[in-house]
C-alpha positions as a printed Julia matrix, in Angstrom:
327×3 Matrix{Float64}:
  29.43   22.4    13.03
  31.45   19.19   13.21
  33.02   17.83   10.27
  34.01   14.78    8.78
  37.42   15.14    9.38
  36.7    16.08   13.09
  35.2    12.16   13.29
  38.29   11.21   11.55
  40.42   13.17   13.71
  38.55   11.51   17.11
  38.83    7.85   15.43
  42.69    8.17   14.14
  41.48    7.33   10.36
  41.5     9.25    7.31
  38.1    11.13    6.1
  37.14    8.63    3.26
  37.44    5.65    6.1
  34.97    7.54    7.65
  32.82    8.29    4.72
  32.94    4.09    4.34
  32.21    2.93    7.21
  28.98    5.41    7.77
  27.54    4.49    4.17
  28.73    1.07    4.48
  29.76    0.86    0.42
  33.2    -0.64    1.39
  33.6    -3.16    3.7
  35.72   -1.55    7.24
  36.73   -3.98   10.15
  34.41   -4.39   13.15
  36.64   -2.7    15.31
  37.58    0.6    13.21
  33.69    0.58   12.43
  32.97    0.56   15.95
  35.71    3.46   16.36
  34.33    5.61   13.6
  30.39    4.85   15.55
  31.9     6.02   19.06
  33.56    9.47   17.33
  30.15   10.22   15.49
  28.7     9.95   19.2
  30.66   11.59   20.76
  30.88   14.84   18.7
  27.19   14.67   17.62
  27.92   14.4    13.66
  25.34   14.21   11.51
  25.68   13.79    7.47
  24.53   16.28    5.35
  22.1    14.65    2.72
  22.21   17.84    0.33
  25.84   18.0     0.32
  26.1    14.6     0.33
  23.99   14.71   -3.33
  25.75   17.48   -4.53
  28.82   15.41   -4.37
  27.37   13.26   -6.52
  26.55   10.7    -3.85
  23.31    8.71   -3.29
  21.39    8.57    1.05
  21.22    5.14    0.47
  17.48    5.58    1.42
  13.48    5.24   -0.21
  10.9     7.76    1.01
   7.8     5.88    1.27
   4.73    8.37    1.05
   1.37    7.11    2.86
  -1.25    9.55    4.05
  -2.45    7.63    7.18
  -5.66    9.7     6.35
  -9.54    9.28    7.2
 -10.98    5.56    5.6
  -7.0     4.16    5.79
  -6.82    0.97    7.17
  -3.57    0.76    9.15
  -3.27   -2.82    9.45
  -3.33   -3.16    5.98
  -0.95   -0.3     5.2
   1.47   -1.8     7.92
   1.55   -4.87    5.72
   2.59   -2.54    2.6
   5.2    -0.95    4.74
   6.69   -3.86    5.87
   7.15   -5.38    2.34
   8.61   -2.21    0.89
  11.43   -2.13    3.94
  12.17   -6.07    3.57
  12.43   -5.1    -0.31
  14.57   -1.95    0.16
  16.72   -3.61    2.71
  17.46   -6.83    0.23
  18.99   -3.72   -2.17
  20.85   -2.42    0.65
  18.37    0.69    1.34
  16.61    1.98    4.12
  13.43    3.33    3.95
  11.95    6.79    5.43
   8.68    6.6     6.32
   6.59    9.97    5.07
   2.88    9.49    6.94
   1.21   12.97    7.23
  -1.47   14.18    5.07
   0.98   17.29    3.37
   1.19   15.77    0.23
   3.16   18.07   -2.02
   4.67   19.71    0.58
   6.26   16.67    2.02
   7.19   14.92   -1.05
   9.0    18.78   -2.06
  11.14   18.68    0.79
  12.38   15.08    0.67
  13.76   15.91   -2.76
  14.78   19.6    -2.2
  16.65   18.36    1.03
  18.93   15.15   -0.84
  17.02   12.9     2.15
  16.24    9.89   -0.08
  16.87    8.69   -3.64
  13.71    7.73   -5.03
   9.68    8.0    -3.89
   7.15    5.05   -3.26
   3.74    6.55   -3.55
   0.36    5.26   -1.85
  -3.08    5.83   -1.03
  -3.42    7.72   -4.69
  -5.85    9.05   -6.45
  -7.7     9.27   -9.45
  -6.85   13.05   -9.82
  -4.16   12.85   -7.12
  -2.97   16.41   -6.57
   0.89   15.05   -5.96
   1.39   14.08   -9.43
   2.64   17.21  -11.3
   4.99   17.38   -8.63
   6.2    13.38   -8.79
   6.59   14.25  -13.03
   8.61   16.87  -13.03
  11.07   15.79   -9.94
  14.61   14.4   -11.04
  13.78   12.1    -8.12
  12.58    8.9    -9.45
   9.16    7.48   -7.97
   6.42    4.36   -8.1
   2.98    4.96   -7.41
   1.42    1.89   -5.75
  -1.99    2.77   -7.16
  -3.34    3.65  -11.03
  -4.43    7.5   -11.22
  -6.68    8.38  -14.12
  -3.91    9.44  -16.44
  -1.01    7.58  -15.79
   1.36    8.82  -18.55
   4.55   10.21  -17.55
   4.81    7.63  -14.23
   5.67    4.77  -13.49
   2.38    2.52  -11.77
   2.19   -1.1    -9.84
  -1.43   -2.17   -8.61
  -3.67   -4.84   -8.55
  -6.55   -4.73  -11.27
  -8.9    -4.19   -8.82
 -11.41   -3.55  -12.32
 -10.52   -7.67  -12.89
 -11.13   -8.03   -9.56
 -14.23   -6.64   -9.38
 -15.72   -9.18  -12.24
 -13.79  -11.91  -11.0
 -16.22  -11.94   -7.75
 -19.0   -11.61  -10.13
 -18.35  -14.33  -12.46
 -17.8   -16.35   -9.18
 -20.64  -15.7    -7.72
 -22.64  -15.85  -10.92
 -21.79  -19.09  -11.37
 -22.64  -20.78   -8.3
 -26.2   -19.23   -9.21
 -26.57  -15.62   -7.67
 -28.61  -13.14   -9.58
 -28.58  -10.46   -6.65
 -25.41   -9.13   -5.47
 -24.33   -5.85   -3.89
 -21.1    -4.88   -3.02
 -20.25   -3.25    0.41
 -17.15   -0.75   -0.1
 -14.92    1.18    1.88
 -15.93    4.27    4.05
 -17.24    7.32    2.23
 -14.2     9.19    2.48
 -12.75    6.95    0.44
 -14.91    7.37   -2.69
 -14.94   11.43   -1.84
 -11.45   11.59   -1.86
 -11.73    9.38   -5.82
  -9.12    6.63   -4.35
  -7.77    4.53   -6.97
  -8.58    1.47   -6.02
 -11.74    1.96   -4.38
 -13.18    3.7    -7.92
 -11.79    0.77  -10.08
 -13.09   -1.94   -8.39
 -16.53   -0.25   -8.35
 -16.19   -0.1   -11.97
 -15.3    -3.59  -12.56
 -18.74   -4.86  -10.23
 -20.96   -5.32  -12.72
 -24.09   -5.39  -10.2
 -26.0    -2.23  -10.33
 -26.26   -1.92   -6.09
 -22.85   -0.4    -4.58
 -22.51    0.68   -1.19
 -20.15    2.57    0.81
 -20.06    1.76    4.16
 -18.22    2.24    8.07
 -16.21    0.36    9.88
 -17.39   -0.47   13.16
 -20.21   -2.57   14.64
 -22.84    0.1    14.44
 -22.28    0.72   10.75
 -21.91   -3.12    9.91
 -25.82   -3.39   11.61
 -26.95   -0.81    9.55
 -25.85   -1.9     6.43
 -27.23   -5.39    7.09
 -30.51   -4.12    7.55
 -30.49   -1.53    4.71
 -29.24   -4.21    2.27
 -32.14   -6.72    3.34
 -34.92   -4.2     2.77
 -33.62   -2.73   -0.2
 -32.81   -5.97   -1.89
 -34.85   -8.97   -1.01
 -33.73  -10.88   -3.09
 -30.42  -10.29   -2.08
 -27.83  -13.94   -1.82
 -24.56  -12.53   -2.37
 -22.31   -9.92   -1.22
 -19.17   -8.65   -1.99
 -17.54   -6.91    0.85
 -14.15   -4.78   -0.06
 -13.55   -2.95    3.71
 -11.26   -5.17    6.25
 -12.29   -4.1     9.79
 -16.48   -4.8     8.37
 -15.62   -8.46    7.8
 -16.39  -10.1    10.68
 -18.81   -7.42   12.11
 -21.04   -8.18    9.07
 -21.0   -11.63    9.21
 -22.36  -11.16   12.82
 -25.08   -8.7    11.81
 -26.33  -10.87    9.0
 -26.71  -13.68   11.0
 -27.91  -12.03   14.0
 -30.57  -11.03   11.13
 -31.53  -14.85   10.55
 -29.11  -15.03    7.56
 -27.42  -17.82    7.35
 -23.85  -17.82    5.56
 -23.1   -19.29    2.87
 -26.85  -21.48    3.38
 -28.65  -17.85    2.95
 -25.99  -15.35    1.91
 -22.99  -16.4    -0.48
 -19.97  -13.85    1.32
 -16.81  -12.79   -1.07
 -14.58  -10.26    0.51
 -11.4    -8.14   -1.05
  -7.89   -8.21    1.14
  -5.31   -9.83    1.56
  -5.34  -13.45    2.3
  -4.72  -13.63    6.05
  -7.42  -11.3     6.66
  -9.78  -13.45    4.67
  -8.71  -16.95    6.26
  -8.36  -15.85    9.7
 -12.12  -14.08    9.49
 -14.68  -16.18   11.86
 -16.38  -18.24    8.62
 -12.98  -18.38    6.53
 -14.04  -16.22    3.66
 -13.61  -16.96   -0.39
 -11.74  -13.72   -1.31
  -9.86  -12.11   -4.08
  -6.22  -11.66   -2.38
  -5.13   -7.9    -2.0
  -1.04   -8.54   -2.91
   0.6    -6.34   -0.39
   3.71   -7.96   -0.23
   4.38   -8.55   -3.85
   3.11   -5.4    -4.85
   5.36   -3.49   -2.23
   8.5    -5.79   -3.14
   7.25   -4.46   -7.21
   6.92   -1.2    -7.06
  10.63   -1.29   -4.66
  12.3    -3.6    -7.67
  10.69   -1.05  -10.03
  12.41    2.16   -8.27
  15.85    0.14   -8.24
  15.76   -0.14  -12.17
  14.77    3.14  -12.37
  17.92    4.63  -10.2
  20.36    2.16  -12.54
  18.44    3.53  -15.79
  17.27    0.75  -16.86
  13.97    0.81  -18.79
  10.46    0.39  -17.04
   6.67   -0.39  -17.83
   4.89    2.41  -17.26
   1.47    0.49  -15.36
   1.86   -3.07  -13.92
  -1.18   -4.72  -13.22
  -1.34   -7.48  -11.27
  -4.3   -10.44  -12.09
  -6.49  -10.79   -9.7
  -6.6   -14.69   -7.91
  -9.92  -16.1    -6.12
  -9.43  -18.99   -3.8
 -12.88  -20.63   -2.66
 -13.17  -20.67    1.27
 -15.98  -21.49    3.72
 -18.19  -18.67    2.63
 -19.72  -19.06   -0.58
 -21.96  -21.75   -1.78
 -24.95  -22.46   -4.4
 -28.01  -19.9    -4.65
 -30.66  -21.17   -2.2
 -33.57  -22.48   -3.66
């Protein structure tokens, strides 16, 4: 196996210059850098992360755990991803992203191995089978997502519960007494997702309906929602990829939006503005709840003190797709 001092050797500097220069905690000129980069190449070194930790030392890097499972909408999770690696990057870490569905088993060898610091956890549930595990690792972690009994973590979401009403209220006020909301896939509500469950609790409207994603499933709905509730002006549609396939099956069902049908969706803003009728929408926060839950994990490493839920309030901006009840 090749050693540090074997890369030292190779690059004519001592071990620690070495050790500097690969963790990048001291600053090392550009060309004894590039020396100590051409030696690791060369004689195929790789660090040790569990030695590395039992020295006392720190990877440098945040696991990031999200089960790109059934109902997931990648686009969406991308965006997540992308603010927790601009966030971890800003504190000088780099992040390792953890995507199967393993769960335990995964988050158990990141911290049995020394691979990352600290956990960002995602897609979790009300019951979420990873959180004995999360409580009783030294590792600290965030959960990005509210589980049913948060004690003993550490929590950053949106109140999707807030949420929920906050579409309500809005539509309530421009007049609708008949609204149903459209949810995510099935899966979704099987699996007791976090979100999903609280913003169903916070839509005060009796009618809730989970729902597909494709064009097929967006028809479907249309015409189940029309003959189930004729009296039916607003909806409330919390599924991303539906959006714009709804809007095309209500109209292609004579419904005119927001003339017939008053249309509030859930996500983040571009998703909402970029729809084909700009939609009025309660913004899913994916950037500042990624950049959160990373500031959260940094305080936690430097044992500093930390809330144990952050919920972020819910904001509605008015777009192109909601309007008065008609007549």
């Amino acid at each position: 196996m090749v050693k540090i001092t074997d890369v030292a050797r190779r690059a004519g500097v001592s071990p620690s210059t070495v050790s500097y220069a690969l963790s990048g905690k001291r600053p090392i000129s550009d060309e004894t850098r590039r020396r100590v980069q051409a030696a690791v190449r060369e004689l195929g070194y790789r660090t040790h992360a569990r030695a590395r930790g039992a020295a006392g030392g720190r990877s440098g890097v945040l696991a990031l755990a999200v089960p790109m499972r059934s109902g997931v909408h990648v686009p969406v999770v991308t965006q997540f991803a992308v603010s927790v690696v601009t966030a971890a990057r800003a504190h000088g870490h780099d992040v390792l992203l953890l995507t199967q569905g393993e769960g335990e088993k995964g988050i158990g060898r990141v911290a049995e191995t020394g691979l990352a610091d600290a956990l960002v956890v995602m897609d979790v549930q009300l019951q979420d089978p990873r959180l004995p595990l999360l409580r009783s690792l030294p590792l600290p972690s965030v959960l990005i997502g509210v589980p049913a009994e948060p004690d003993g973590l550490t929590c950053v979401d949106l109140d999707f519960g807030a949420a929920g009403e906050l579409c309500v209220d809005h539509l309530a006020r421009l007049g609708h007494r008949t609204v149903a909301l459209v949810g995510s896939p099935p899966e979704v509500y099987v699996r007791r997702t976090a979100f999903a469950r609280r913003l169903v609790q916070g839509f005060t409207a009796s009618a809730v309906y989970p729902c597909g994603t494709d064009r097929d499933a967006a028809r479907a709905m249309a015409e189940r929602l029309l003959r189930e509730q004729p009296a039916l002006t607003g909806v409330v549609v919390h599924n991303e990829p539906l959006l714009d396939p709804l809007i095309d099956a209500f109209e292609e069902l004579g419904m005119r939006i927001p003339e017939d049908l008053s249309f509030t969706a859930v996500c983040p803003t571009p998703v909402a503005a970029s729809a084909r009728i700009p939609l009025t929408s309660v913004t899913v926060p994916s950037a500042e709840l990624g950049t959160r839950a990373v500031h959260l994990l940094i305080r936690k490493l430097s044992g500093a003190p930390v809330p144990q839920a952050t919920l972020l309030p819910p904001r509605l901006t008015e777009r192109a797709s909601t309007g008065p009840r008609p007549a």
